[in-house]
C-alpha positions in Angstrom: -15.3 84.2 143.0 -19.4 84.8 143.0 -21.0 87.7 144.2 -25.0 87.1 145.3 -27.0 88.8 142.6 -29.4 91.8 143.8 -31.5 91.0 140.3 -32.8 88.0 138.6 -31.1 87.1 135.6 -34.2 87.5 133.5 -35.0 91.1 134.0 -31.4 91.9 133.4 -31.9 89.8 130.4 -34.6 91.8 129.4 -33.1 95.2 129.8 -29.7 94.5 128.3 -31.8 93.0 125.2 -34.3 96.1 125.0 -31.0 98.4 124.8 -28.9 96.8 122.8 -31.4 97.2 120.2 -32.9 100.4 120.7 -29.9 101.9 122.1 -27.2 100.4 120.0 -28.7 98.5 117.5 -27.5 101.4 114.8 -24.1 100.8 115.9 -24.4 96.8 115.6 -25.4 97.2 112.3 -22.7 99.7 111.0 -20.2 96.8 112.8 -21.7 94.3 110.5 -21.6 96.2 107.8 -18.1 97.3 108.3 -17.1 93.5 108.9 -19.0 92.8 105.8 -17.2 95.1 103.3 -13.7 94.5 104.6 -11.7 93.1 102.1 -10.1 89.8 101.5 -6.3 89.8 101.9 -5.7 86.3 101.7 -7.3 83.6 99.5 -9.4 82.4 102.0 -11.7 84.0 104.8 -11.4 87.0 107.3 -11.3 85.8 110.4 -11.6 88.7 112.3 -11.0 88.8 116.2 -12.9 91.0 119.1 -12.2 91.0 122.2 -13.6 92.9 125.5 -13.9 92.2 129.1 -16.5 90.6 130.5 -20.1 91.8 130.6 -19.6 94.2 127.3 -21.9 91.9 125.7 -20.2 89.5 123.1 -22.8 86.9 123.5 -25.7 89.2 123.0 -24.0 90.5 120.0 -23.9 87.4 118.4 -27.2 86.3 119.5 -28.4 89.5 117.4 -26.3 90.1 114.9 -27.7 86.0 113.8 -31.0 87.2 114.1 -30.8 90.4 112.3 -28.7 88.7 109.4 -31.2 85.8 109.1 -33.9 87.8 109.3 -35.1 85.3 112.4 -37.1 85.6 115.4 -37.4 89.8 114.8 -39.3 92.2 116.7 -40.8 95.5 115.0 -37.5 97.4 116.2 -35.3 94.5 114.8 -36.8 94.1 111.7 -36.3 97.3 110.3 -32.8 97.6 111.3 -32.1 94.2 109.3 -32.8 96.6 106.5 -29.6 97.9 106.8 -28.2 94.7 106.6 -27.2 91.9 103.9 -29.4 89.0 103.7 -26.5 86.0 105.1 -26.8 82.5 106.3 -25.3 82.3 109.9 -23.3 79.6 112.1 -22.9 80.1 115.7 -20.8 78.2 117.9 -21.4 79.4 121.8 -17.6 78.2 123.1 -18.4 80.4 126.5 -18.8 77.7 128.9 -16.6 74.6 127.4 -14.8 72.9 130.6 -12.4 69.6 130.5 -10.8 68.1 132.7 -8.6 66.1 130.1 -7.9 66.6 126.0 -10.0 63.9 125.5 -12.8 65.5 127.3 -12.2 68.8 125.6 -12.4 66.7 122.0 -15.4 65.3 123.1 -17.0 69.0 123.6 -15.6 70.2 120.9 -17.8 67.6 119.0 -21.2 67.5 121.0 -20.8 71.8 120.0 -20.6 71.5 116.6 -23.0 68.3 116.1 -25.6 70.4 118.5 -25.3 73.5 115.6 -25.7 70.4 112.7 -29.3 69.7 114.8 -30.2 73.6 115.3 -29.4 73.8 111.3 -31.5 70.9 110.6 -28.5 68.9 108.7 -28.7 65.3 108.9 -25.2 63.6 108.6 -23.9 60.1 109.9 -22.0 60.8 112.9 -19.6 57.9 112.8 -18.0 59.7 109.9 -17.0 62.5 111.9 -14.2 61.3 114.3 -12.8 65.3 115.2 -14.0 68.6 115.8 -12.5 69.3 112.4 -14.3 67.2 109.9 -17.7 68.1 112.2 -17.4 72.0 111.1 -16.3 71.2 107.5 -18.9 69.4 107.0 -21.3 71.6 108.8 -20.1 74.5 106.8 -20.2 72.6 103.7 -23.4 71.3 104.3 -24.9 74.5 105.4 -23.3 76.6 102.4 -25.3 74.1 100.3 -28.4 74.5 102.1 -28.6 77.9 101.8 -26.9 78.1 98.3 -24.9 81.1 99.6 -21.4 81.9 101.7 -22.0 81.4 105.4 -20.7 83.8 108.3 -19.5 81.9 111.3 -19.5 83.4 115.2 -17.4 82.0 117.7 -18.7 83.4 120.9 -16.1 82.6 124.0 -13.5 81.4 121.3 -10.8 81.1 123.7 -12.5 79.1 126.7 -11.0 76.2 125.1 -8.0 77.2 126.1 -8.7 79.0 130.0 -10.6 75.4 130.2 -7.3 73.7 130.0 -5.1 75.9 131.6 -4.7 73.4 134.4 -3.7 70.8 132.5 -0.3 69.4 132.4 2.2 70.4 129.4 1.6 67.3 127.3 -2.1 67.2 127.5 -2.2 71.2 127.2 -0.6 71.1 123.5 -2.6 67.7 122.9 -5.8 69.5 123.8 -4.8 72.9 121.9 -3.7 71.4 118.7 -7.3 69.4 118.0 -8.9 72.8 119.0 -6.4 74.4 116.8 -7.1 72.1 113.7 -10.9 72.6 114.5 -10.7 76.2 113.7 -8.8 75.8 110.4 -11.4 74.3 108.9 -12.9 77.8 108.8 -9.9 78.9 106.3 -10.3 75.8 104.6 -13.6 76.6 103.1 -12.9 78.6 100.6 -16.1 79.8 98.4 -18.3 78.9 101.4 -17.7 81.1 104.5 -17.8 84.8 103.9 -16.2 86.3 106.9 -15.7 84.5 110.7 -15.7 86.5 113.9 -14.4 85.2 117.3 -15.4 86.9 120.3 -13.4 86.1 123.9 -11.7 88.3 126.7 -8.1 87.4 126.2 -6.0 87.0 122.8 -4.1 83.4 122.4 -2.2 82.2 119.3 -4.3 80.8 117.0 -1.6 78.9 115.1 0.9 76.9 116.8 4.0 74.4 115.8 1.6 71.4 115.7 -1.7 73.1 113.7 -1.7 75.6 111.2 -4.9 76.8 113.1 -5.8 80.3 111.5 -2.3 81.9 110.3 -3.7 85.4 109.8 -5.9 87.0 112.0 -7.6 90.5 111.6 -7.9 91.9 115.2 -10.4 94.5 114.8 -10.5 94.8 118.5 -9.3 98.5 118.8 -10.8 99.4 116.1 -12.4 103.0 115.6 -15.5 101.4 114.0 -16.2 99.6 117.5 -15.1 101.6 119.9 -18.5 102.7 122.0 -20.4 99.5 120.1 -19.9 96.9 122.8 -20.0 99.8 126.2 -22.5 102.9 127.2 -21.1 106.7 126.8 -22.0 108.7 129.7 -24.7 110.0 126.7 -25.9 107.2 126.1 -26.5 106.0 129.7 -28.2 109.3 130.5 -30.4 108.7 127.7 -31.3 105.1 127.6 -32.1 104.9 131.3 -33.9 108.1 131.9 -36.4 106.6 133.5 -34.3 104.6 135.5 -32.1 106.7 137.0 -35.1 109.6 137.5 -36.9 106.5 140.1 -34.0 105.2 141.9 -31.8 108.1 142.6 -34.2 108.8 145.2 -33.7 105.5 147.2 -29.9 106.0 147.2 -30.4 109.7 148.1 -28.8 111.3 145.5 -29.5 113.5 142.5 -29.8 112.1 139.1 -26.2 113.7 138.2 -24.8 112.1 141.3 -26.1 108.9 140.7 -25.0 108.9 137.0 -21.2 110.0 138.6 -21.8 107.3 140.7 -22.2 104.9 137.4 -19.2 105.8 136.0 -16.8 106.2 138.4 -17.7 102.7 139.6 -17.9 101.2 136.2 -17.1 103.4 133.7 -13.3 104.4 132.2 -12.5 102.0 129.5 -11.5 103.2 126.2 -11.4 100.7 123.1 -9.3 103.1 120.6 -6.9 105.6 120.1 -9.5 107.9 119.8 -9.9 106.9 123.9 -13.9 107.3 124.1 -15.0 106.4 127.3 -17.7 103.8 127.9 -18.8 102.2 130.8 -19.3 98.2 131.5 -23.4 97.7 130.2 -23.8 94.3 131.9 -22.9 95.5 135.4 -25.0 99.1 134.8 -27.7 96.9 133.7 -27.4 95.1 137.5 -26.8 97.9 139.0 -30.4 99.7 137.9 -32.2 96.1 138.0 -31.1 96.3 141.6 -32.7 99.7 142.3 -29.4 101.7 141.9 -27.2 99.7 144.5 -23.5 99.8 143.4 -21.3 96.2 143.6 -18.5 95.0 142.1 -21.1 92.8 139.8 -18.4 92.1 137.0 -16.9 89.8 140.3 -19.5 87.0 139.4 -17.2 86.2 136.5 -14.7 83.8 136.0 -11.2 85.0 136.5 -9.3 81.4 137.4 -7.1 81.9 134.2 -6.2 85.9 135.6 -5.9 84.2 139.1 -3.7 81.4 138.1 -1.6 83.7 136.1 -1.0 86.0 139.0 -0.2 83.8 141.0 2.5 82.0 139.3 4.0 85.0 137.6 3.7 87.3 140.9 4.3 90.1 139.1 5.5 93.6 139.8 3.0 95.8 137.4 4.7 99.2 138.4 5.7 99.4 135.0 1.9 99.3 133.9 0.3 102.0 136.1 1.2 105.9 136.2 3.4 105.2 133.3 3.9 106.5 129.4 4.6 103.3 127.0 4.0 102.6 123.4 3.9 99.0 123.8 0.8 97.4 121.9 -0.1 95.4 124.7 -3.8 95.4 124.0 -2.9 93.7 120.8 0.1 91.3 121.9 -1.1 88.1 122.2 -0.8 86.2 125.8 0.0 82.7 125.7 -0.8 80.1 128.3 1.3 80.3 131.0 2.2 84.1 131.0 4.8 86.5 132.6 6.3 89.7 132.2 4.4 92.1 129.9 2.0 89.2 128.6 0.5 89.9 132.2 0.0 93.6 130.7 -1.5 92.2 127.9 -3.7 89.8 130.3 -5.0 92.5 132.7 -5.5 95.2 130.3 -7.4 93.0 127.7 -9.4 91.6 130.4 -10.3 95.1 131.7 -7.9 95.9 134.5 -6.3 98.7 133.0 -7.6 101.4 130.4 -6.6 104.3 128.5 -6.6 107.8 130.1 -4.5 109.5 128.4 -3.3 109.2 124.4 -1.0 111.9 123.2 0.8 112.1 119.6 5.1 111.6 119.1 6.0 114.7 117.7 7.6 112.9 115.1 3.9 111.5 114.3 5.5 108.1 113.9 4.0 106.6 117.1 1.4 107.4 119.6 1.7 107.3 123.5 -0.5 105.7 126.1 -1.1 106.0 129.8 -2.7 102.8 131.5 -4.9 103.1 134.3 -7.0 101.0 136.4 -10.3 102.3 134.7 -12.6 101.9 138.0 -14.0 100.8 142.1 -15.4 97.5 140.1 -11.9 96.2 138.6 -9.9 97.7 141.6 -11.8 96.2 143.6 -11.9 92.7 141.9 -8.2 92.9 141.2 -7.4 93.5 145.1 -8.6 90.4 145.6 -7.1 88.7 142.9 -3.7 90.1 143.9 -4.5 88.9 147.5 -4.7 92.3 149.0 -8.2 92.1 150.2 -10.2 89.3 151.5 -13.2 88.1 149.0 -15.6 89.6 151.0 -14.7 92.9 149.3 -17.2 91.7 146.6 -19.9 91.5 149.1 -19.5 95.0 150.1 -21.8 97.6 148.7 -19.7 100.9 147.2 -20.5 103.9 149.1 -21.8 106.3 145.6 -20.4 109.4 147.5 -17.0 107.9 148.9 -16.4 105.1 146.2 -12.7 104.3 148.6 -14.4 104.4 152.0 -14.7 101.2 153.9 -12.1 99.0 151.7 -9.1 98.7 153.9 -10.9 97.3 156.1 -10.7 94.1 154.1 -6.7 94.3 154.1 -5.3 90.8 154.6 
């Protein structure tokens, strides 16, 4: 599903960038930092796991936070929060838009990645002695380690689009593609005295170890984490203070007062919460559309793909009554979801991927366990999931959401 863009890609570019490091570039750096100093509870490398929905900004984040650690590439507001920073050699591997239509093509990718980071690195190396994704990143950390004469840190943005990008395929060729992907990430682990810390960045949490790889064994999900929870969204403060201007020039053209137009915002795209501590932020990528578009409220986050969601709702055609209006304790947000999956791995799914939130966190008595109430956190994800769910026709996404009567006009797209 696509939705026709009221913005060019450029000046949303621009705008996301300029916040994320005037507005949030503090945060980023307390992140790192945090990363940085956790410590080692295995012989070999954190690998430390975050994930969000889409358009929170993963790939930005590790755009920047390999700037601001390599001291690359830095404007005059950059450079001087690289002060708060370590000094650290950086590999980044951009996984976000892998596709494969066979294991062998997905092997193939997997190389042509991690060769293409041996040429942004400047490492020479004979390719014919590199037949796997595997011996490609040892090498490339090895040789980069030596390089710099220091412990690399290694990003994986879109870690798990190796595996949505194979979801189609059939059992054999699944677990064929999965372990080489698999073994590629345990070279990570393998280089002991050479990689500081890793961080993979996706939507959805899959296995990372399975009966054929030893993959990564032990993974630090840092993912609801207090020390992240508003980094990666906008408080209602923060988007009242970031886009002043903004909101001041085109509440006017959607006659509405500034308040009402910042209600607007969050209701329609607002209502996650990323700890127990259940701070509410609100999704930057489609605010940043919505005010490059002079204040016109879509479903933006619909220009994403959700074939994995869709596929998974479709087979499983599940009854998620006990996910909405009700208490659990379940630790769905941190359960992994494996590749073909039902029952509460579909909790896991949706609410990883943004279709359900936190409104409510209360205490046992006892203090032994906390309570949660999942909710569908806004008009964007109802919206997209109606039509995921085949309860309204795509053109949904088309239609513009009224900022006064956020409900009005969609049953009219009832199938």
């Amino acid at each position: 599903m696509e939705l026709v863009s009221h913005s060019s890609s450029h000046a949303i570019h621009d705008l996301a960038s300029s916040v994320m490091l005037t507005g949030k570039g503090g945060q980023m750096v307390d992140f790192i930092n945090y990363l940085d100093a956790l410590p080692r509870v295995t012989s070999y490398p954190n690998v430390n796991l975050l994930i969000r929905p889409r358009g929170f900004g993963q790939t930005l984040f590790a755009s920047t936070a390999e700037q601001l650690l390599m001291r690359e590439g830095l404007s005059l507001t950059a450079e001087s929060l690289a002060e708060g920073l370590p000094r650290i050699p950086v590999i980044k591997i951009n996984l976000t838009s892998e596709r494969a239509a066979s294991a062998a093509e997905l092997n193939a990718r997997l190389l042509a990645v991690v060769r293409h980071e041996q040429w942004e690195e400047h490492i020479e190396r004979q390719y014919a002695t590199e037949p796997t994704p595997k011996i490609a990143l040892l090498n490339l950390i090895h040789d980069a380690a030596q390089k710099y004469g220091a412990e690399v840190v290694i990003l994986i943005d879109g870690y798990d689009g190796p595996f949505t990008a194979t979801a189609a395929l059939g059992p054999k060729e699944q677990e064929e593609a999965a372990t080489a992907y698999l073994d590629m990430l345990n070279a990570i682990v393998q280089c002991e005295g050479e990689v500081k810390w890793a961080l993979l960045l996706g939507h959805t949490k899959f296995r990372l170890a399975s009966e054929t790889s030893d993959g990564i064994p032990l993974l630090n999900d840092v993912s609801y984490s207090r020390a992240c929870a508003t980094t990666f969204g906008l408080t209602v403060a923060e988007l009242k203070r970031l886009f002043a201007s903004e909101i001041r020039q085109f509440s006017p053209y959607q006659g509405l007062l500034q308040r009402e137009l910042v209600e607007a915002l969050r209701t329609c795209y607002g209502g996650f919460a990323f700890s127990d501590g259940a701070e509410e932020v609100l999704c930057p990528l489609s605010v940043y559309r919505a005010l490059s578009s002079e204040g016109m409220l879509y479903p933006y986050a619909s220009a994403g793909n959700f074939s994995f969601i869709q596929g998974a709702l479709d087979a499983a055609d599940p009854s998620l009554n006990w996910l909405y209006g009700k208490d659990g304790q379940d630790p769905l947000f941190l359960s992994y979801v494996s590749m073909h999956p039902e029952d509460k791995e579909i909790g896991s799914l949706l609410l990883q991927n943004g279709f359900a939130s936190i409104d409510k966190v209360s205490a046992d008595p006892g203090g032994l366990a906390w309570r949660y109430r999942f909710a569908m956190p806004n008009v964007e994800m109802r919206r997209i999931f109606r039509v995921l769910t085949r309860q309204s026709s795509p053109a949904l996404l088309r239609a513009p959401i009224n900022p006064r009567v956020p409900h009005a006009g969609e049953r009219d797209f009832d199938l």
